[in-house]
C-alpha positions as CSV (number, residue, x, y, z in Angstrom):
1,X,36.7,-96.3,-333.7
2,X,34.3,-99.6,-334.3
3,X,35.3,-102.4,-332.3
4,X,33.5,-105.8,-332.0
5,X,32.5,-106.8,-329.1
6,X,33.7,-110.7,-329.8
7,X,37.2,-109.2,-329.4
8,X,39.7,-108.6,-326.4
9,X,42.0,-106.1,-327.5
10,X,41.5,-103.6,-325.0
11,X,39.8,-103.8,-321.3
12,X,37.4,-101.5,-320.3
13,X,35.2,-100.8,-317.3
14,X,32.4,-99.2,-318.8
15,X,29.9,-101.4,-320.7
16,X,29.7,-99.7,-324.1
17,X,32.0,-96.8,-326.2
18,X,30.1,-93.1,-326.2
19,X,31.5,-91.8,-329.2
20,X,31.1,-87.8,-330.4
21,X,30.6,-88.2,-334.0
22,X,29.7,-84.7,-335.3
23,X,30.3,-81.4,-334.2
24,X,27.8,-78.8,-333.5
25,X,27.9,-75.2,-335.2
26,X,27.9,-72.6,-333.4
27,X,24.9,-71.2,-334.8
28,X,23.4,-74.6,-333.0
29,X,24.7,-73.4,-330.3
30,X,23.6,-70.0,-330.1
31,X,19.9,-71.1,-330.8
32,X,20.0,-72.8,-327.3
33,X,20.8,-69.8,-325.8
34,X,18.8,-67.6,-327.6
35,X,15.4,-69.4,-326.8
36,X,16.3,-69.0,-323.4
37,X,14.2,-66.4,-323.1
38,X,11.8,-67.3,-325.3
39,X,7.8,-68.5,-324.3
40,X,5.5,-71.2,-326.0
41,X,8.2,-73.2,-327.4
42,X,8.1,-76.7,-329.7
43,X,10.1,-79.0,-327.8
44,X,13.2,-80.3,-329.4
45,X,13.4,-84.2,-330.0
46,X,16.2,-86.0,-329.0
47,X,15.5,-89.7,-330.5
48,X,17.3,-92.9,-328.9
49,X,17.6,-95.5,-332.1
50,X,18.9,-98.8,-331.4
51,X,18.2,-103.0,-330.6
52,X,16.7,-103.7,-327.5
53,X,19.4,-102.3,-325.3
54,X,17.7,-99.3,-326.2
55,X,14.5,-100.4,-326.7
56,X,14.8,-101.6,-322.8
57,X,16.1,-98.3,-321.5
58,X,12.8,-96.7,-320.5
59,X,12.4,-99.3,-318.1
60,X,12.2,-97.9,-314.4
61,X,16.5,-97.9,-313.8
62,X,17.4,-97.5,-317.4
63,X,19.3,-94.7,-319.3
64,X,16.6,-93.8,-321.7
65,X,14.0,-92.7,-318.5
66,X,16.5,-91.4,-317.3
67,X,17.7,-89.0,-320.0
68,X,13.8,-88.5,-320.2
69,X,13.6,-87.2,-316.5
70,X,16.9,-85.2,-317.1
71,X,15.7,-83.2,-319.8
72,X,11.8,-82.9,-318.7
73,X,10.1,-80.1,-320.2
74,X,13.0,-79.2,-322.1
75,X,12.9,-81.4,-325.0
76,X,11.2,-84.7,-326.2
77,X,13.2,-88.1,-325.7
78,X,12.1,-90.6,-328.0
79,X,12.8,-94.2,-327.7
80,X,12.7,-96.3,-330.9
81,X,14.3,-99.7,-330.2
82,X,14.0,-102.7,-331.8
83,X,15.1,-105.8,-330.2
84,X,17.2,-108.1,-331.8
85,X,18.0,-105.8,-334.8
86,X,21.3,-105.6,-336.2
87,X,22.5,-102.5,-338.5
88,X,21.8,-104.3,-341.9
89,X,18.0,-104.1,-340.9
90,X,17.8,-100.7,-339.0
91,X,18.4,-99.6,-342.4
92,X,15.8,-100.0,-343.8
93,X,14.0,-98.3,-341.2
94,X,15.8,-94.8,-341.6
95,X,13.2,-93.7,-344.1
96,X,9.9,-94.2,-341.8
97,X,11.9,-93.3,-338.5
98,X,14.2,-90.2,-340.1
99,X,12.1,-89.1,-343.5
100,X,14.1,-86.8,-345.4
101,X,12.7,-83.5,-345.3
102,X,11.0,-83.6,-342.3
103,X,9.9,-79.9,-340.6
104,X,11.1,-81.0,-337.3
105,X,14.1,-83.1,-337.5
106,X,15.5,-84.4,-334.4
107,X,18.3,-82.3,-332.6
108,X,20.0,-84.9,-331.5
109,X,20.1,-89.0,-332.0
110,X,22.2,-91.8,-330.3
111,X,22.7,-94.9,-332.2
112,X,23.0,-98.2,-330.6
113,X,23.8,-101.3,-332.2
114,X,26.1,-103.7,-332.3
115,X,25.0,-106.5,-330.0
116,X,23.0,-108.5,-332.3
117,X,25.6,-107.8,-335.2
118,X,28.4,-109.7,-333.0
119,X,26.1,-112.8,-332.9
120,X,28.9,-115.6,-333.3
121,X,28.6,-118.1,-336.6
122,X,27.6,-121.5,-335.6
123,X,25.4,-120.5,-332.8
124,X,21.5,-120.4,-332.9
125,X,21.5,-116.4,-333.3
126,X,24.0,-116.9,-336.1
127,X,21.6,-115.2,-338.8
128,X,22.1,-111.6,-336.9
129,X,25.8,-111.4,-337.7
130,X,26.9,-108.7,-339.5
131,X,30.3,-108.3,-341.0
132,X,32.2,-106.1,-338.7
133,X,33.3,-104.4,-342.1
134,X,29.6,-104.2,-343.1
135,X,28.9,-103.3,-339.8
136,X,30.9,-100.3,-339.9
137,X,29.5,-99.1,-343.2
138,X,26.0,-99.6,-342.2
139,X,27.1,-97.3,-339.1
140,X,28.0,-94.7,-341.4
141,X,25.3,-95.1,-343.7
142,X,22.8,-94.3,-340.6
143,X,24.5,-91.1,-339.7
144,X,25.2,-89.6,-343.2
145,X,21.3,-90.2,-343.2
146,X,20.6,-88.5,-340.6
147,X,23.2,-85.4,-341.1
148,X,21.2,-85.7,-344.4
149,X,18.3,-84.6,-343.0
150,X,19.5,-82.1,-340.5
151,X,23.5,-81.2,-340.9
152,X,23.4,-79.6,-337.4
153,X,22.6,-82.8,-335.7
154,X,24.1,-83.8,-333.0
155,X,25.1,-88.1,-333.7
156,X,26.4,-89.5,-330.8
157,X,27.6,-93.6,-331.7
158,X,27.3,-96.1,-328.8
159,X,29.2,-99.3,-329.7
160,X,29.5,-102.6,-327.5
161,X,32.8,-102.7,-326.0
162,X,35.3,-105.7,-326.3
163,X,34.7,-108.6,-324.0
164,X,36.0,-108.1,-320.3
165,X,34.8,-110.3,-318.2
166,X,34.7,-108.8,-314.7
167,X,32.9,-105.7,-316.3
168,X,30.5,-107.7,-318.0
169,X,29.8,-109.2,-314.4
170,X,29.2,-105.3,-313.1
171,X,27.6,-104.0,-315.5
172,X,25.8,-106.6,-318.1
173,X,22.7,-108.4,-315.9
174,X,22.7,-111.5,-318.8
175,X,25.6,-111.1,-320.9
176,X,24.1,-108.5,-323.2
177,X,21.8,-106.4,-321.8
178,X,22.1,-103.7,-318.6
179,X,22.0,-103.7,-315.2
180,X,21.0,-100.7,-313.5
181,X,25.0,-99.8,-312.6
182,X,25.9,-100.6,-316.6
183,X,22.5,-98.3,-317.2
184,X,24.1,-95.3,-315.5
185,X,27.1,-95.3,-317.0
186,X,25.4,-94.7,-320.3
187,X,23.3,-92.2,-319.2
188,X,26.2,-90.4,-317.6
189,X,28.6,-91.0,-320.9
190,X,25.4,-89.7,-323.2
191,X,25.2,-86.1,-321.2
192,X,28.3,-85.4,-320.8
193,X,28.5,-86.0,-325.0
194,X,24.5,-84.2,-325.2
195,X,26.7,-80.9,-323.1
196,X,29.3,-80.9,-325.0
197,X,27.4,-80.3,-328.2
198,X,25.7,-77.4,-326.5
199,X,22.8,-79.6,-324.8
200,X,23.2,-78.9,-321.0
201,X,19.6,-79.4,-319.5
202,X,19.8,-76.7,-317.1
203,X,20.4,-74.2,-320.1
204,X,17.5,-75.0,-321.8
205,X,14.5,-72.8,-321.7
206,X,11.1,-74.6,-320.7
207,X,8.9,-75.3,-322.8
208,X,6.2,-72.7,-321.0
209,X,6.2,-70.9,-317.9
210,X,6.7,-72.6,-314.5
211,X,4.0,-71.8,-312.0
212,X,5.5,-69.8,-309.6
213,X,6.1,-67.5,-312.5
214,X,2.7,-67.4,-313.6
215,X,0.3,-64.5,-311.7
216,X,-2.7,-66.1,-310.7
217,X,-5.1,-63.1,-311.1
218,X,-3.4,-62.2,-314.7
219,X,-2.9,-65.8,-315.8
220,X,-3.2,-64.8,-319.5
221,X,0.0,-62.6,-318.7
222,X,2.6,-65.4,-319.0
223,X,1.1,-67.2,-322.1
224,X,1.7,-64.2,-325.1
């Protein structure tokens, strides 16, 4: 399920692993398409947590602005990357960015880390290695946390794939971080997992009326 990125053991074309690691109840579900119909509603948050492969994201061609634009008006994508962390120090972060009992806990998250972890011993970035078996358990650590706080969240785990060079070419503009081909991959990989667990944009109501359904002489009409 967790593979470092250091290793070769399989070849793939896409720059990173979208993994589903929770399933959504159908009660989840159902709320989705029961608010449908539905005015003046709090937009869900879907929040993006990760090293600065995420924290780069919002940038004009990455995945982050562009799972923003995708889901406009329907919910609220969040951005909260750090670069050069690995998963032994985004722990300690899960208690400012993910407070347990929070009133309005995040539908959804995506975890990204990984790159910073695989830094190689003996190299100047050699005090961001992490264990890949600590590695692991900090992965899990971060999404018990956050099934913690809301067991109907959606977790989707995005790892860094094993080295392959001509992918890396394609898709990876230094090495490490994406270009905007490796950028749509993700974001194509990250809805397809957000619809499986019931978040398809076009289902979701907006959060208030669009104009056309607005009457401009009874404007008051559309905002009960």
């Amino acid at each position: 399920m967790f593979m470092d990125r250091r290793t070769n053991q399989n070849s793939y074309s896409c720059p990173c692993f979208v993994l589903h690691c929770s399933t959504v109840s159908r009660t989840f579900t159902y709320l989705f398409l029961s608010l449908r119909h539905t005015k003046n509603l709090m937009r869900p948050q879907i929040i993006l947590f990760g090293d600065s492969i995420t924290e780069l994201s919002i940038t004009s061609d990455g995945w982050g602005g562009a799972l923003a634009y995708t889901y406009s008006r329907k919910a609220d994508v969040l951005v909260r990357g750090y670069s050069g962390y690995n998963t032994r120090w985004a722990l300690f972060l899960l208690h400012h960015l993910f407070p347990l009992g929070s009133s309005r806990p995040p539908v959804a998250a995506t975890i990204f880390f990984g790159a910073n972890d695989a830094a190689l011993m003996g190299r100047v970035h050699e005090y961001m290695h992490v264990p890949i078996d600590e590695y692991k358990n900090n992965l899990r650590r971060i999404a018990l946390h956050l099934k913690e706080i809301s067991p109907s969240m959606l977790i989707v785990l995005i790892t860094p794939t094993p080295v392959y060079e001509e992918a890396r070419l394609e898709f990876l503009r230094d090495g490490l971080h994406l270009t905007a081909e490796g950028s749509a991959l993700v974001y194509e990989e990250v809805v397809r997992v957000l619809g499986e667990g019931g978040l398809v944009a076009s289902e979701m109501p907006f959060d208030f009326p669009q104009y056309s359904e607005i009457d401009w002489k009874n404007p008051e009409k559309a905002f009960p």
